[in-house]
BALOBA-1460 file (C-alpha; in Angstrom, 3 decimals):
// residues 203
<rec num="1" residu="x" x="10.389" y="3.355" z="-7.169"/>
<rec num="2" residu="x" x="9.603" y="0.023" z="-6.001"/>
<rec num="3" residu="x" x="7.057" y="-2.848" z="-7.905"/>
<rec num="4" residu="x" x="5.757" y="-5.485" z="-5.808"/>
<rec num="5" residu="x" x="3.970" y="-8.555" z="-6.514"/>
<rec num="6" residu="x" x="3.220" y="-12.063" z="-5.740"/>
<rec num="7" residu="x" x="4.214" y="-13.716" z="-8.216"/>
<rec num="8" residu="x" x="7.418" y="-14.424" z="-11.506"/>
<rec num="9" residu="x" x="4.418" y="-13.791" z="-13.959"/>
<rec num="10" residu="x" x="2.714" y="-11.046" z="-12.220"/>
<rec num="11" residu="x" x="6.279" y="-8.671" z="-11.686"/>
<rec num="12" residu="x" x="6.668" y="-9.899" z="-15.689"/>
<rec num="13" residu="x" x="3.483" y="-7.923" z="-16.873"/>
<rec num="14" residu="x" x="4.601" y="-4.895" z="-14.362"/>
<rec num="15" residu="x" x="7.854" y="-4.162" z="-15.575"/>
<rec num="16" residu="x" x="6.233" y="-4.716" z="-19.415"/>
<rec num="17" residu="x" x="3.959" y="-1.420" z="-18.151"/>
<rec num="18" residu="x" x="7.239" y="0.121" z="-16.989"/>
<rec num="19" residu="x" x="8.719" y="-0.177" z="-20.204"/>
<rec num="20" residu="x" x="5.408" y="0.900" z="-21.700"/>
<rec num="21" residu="x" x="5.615" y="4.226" z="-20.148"/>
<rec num="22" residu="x" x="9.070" y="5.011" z="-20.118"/>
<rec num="23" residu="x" x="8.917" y="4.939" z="-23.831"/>
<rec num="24" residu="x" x="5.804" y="7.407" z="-24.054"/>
<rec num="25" residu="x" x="7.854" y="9.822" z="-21.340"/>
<rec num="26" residu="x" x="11.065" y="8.691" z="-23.155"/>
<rec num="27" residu="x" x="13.145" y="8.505" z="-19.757"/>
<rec num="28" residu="x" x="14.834" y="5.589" z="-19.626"/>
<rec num="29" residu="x" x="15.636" y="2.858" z="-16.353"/>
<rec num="30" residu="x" x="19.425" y="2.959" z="-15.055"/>
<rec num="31" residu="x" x="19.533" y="-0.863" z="-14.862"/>
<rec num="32" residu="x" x="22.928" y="-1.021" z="-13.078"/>
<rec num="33" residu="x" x="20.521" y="0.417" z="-10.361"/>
<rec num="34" residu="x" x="17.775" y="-1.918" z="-10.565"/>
<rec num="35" residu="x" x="17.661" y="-5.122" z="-9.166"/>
<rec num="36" residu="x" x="15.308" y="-8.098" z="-8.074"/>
<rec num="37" residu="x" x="14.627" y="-9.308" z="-4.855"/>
<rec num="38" residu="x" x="12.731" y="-12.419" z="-3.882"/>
<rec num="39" residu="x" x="10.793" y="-12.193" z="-0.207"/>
<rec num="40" residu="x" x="11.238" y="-15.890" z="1.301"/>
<rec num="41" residu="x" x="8.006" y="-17.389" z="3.059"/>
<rec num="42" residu="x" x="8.212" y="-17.429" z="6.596"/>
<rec num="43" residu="x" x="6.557" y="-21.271" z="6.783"/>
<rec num="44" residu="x" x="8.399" y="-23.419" z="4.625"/>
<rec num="45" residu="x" x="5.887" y="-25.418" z="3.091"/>
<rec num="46" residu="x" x="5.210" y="-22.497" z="1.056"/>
<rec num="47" residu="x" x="8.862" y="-21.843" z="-0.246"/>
<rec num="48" residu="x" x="8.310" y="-22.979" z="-4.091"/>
<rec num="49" residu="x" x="11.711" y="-22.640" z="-5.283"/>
<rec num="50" residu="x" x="14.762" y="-20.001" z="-5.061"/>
<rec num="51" residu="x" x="15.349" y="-20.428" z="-9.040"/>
<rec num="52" residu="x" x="13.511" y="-17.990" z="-11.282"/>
<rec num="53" residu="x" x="14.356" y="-16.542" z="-14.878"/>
<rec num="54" residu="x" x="15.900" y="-13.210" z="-15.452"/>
<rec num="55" residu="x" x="13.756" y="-10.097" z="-15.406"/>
<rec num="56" residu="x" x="14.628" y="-7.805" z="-18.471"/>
<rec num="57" residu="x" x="13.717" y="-4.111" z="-19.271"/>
<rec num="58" residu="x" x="14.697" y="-2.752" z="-22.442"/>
<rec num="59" residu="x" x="16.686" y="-5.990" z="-23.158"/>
<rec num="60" residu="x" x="18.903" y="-5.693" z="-20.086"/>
<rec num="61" residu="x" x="19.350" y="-8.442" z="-17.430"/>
<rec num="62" residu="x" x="18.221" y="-7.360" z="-14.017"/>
<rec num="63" residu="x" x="20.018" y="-9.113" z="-11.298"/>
<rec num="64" residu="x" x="19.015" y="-10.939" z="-8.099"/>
<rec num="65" residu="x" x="19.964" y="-9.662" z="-4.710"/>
<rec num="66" residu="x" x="19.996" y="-11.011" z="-1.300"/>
<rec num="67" residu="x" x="20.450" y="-7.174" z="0.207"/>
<rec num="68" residu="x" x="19.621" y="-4.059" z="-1.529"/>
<rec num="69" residu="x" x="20.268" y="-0.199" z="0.543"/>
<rec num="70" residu="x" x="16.606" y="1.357" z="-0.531"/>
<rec num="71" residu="x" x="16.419" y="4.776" z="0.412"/>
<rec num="72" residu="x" x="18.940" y="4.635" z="3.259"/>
<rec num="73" residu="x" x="17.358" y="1.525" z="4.903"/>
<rec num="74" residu="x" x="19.066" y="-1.863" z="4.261"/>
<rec num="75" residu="x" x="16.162" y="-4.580" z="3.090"/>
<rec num="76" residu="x" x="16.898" y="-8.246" z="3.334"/>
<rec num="77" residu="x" x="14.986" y="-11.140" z="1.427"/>
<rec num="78" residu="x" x="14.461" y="-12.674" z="4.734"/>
<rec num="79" residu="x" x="12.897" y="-9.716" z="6.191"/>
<rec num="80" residu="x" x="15.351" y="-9.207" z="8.963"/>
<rec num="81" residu="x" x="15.956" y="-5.533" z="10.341"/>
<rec num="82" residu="x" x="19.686" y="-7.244" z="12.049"/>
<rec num="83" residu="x" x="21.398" y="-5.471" z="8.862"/>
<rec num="84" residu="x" x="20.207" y="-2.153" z="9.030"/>
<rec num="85" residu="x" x="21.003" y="-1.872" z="12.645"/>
<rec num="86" residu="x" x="24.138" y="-3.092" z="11.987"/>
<rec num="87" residu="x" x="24.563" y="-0.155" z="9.637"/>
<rec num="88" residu="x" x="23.256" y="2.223" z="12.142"/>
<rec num="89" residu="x" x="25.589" y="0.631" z="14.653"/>
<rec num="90" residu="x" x="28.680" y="1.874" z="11.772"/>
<rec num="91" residu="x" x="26.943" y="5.086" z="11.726"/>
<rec num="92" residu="x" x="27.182" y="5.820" z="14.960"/>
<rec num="93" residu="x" x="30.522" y="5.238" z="15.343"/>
<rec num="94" residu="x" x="31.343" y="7.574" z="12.792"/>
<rec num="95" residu="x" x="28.820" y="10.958" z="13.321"/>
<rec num="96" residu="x" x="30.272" y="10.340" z="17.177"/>
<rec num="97" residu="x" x="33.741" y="10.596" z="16.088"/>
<rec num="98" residu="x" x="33.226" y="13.080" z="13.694"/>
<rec num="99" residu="x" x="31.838" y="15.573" z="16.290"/>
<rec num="100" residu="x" x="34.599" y="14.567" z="18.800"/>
<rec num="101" residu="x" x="37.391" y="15.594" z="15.994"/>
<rec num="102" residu="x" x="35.639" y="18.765" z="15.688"/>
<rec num="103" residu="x" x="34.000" y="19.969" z="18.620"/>
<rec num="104" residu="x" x="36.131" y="17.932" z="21.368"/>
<rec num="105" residu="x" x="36.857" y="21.123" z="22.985"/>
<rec num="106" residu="x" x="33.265" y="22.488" z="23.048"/>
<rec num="107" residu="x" x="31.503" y="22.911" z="26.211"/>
<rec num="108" residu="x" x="28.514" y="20.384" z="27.463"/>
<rec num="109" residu="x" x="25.718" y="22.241" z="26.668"/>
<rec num="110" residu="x" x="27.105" y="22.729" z="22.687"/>
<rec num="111" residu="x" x="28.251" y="18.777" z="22.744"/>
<rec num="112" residu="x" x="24.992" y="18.332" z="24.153"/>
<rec num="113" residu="x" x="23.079" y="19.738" z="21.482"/>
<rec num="114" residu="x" x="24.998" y="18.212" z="18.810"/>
<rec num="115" residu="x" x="24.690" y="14.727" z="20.403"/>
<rec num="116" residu="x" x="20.653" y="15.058" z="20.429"/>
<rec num="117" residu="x" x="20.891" y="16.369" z="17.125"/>
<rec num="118" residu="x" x="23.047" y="13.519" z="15.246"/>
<rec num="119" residu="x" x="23.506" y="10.583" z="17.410"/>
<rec num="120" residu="x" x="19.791" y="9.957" z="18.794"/>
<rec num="121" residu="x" x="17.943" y="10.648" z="15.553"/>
<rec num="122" residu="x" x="18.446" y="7.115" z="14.819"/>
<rec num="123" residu="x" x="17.599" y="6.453" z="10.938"/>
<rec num="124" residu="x" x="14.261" y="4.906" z="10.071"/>
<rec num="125" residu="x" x="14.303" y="3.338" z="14.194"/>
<rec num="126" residu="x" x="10.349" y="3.508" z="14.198"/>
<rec num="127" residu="x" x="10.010" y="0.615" z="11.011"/>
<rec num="128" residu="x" x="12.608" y="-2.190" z="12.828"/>
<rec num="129" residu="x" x="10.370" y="-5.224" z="14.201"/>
<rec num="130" residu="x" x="12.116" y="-8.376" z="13.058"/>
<rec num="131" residu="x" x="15.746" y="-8.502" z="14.296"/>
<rec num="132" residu="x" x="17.553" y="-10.932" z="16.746"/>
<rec num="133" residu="x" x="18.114" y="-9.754" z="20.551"/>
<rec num="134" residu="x" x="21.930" y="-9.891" z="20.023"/>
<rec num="135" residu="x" x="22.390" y="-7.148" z="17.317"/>
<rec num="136" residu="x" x="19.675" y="-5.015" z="19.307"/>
<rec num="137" residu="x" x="21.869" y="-5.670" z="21.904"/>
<rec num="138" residu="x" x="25.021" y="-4.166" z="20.125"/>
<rec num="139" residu="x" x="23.394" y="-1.427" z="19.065"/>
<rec num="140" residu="x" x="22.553" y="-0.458" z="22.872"/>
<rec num="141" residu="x" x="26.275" y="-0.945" z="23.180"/>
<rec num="142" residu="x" x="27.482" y="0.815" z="21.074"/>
<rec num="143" residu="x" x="25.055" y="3.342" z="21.979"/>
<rec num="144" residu="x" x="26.550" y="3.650" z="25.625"/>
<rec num="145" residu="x" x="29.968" y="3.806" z="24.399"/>
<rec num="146" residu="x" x="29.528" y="6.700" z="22.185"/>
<rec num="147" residu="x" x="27.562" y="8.891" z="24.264"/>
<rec num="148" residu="x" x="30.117" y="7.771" z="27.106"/>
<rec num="149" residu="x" x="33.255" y="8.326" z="24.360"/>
<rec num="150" residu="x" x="31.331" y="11.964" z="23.407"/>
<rec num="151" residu="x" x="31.441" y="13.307" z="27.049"/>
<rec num="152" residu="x" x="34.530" y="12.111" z="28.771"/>
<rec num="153" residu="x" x="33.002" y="9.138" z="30.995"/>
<rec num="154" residu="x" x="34.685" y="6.036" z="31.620"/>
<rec num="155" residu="x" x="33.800" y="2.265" z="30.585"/>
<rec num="156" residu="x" x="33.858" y="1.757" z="34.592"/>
<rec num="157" residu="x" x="30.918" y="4.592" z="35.018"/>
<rec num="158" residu="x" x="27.470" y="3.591" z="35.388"/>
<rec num="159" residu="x" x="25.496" y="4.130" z="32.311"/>
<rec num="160" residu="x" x="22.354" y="4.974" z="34.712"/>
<rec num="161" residu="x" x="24.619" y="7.856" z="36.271"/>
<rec num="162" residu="x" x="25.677" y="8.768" z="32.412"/>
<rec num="163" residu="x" x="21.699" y="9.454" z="31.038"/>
<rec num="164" residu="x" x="20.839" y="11.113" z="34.921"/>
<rec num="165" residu="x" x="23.838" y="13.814" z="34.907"/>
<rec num="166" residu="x" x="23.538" y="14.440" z="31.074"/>
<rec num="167" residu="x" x="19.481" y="14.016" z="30.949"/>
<rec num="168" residu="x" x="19.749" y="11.661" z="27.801"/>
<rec num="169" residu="x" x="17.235" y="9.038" z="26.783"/>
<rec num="170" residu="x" x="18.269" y="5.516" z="27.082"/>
<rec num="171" residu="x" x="17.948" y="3.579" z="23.692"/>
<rec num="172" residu="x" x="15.161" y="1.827" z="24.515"/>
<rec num="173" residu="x" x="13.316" y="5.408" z="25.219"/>
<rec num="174" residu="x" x="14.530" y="6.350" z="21.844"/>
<rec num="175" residu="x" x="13.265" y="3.605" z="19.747"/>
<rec num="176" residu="x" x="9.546" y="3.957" z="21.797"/>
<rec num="177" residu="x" x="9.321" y="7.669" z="21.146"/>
<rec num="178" residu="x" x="10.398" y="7.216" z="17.594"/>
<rec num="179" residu="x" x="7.609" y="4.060" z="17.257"/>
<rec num="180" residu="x" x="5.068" y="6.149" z="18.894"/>
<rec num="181" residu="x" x="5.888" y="9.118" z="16.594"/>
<rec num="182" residu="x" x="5.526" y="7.453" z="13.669"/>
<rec num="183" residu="x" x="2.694" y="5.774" z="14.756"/>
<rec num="184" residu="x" x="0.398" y="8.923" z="15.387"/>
<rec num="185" residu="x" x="2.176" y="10.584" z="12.037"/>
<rec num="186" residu="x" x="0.559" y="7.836" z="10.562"/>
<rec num="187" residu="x" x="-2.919" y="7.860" z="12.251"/>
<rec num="188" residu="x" x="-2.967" y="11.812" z="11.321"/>
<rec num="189" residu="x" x="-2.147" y="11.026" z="7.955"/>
<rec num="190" residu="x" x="-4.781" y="11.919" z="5.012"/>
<rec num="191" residu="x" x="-2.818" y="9.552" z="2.376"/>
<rec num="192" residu="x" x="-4.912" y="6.675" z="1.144"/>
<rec num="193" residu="x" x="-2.775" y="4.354" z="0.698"/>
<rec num="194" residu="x" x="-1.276" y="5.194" z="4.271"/>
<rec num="195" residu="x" x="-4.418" y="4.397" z="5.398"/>
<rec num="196" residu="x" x="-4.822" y="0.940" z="4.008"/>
<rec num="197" residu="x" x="-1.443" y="0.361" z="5.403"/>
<rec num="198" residu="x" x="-3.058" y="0.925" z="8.530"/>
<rec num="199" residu="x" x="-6.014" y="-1.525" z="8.221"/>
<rec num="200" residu="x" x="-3.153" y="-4.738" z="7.136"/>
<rec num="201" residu="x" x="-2.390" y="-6.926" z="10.155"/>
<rec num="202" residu="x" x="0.975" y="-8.462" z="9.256"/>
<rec num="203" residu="x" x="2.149" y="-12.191" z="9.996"/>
């Protein structure tokens, strides 16, 4: 569950509702789960101030955080996607060894089929648009090197060679289908509030 608002007063009265209903369900928040985050402008003369009092429910302190993991996806206050690729970057790493240790002496077609199944079905690829050109950069990488690692290649082999003999997507053609996916899953969509989503031209 996530409460959003625009101002210190404002997320004030929203958690006071929180605590209103919790007690009429009687469930109660796990507060060494919940934490505050504070979205910096992007122009600076509209930065106020990085200083605000402690947000309470149920008498308990809720901290601030710079970086918070939010179902699987890594959200920054300065509304970078540079950390969750780098945690995708981690991932990789690790579902490509994993299959290696387990399946190294599986034929193509099975490593194949494993390799389309956990290595290209990149996490949450479709909602990254801010991130810096180097980390997107690693991540292509990285990329390379595991699907090279996964299937015997060399670093001297020509990654063009690699995705032609193995019929693989580059990165780049995984992070458009996955955009354009979730694009027309969104379109089709009869959720309401997925279609105001739709209708906000972001900044």
């Amino acid at each position: 569950m996530v409460l959003l608002s625009p101002s210190w007063r404002a997320m004030q009265a929203l958690i006071k509702l929180l605590e209103l209903f919790c007690t009429k369900l009687d469930i109660v928040c796990n507060t060494n789960k919940t934490v505050c985050m504070i979205f910096k402008p992007k122009s600076r003369d509209k930065h106020i101030t990085d200083d605000f009092p402690c947000f309470a429910i149920n008498g308990c302190k809720l901290n601030f955080v710079s970086q918070f993991r939010y179902l699987g996806h890594m959200m920054c206050n300065n509304m970078t996607d540079d950390d969750d690729m780098r945690r995708e970057i981690k991932n990789l790493f690790v579902r490509t060894n994993m299959i290696l240790s387990r399946f190294r002496c599986c034929s193509i077609n099975v490593k194949l089929t494993l390799c389309k199944t956990y290595c290209l079905c990149l996490y949450d690829t479709a909602l990254w648009k801010n991130f810096s050109a180097t980390v997107y950069r690693k991540l292509k990488s990285t990329y390379n090197k595991c699907i090279k690692k996964m299937f015997g290649y060399t670093m001297r082999d020509s990654m063009t060679s690699v995705f032609f003999d193995l019929s693989l997507p580059t990165l780049d053609t995984v992070v458009h289908n996955s955009r354009v996916l979730f694009a027309n899953q969104s379109l089709r969509s009869c959720n309401k509030i997925v279609q105001w989503f739709l209708t906000i031209r972001v900044y």
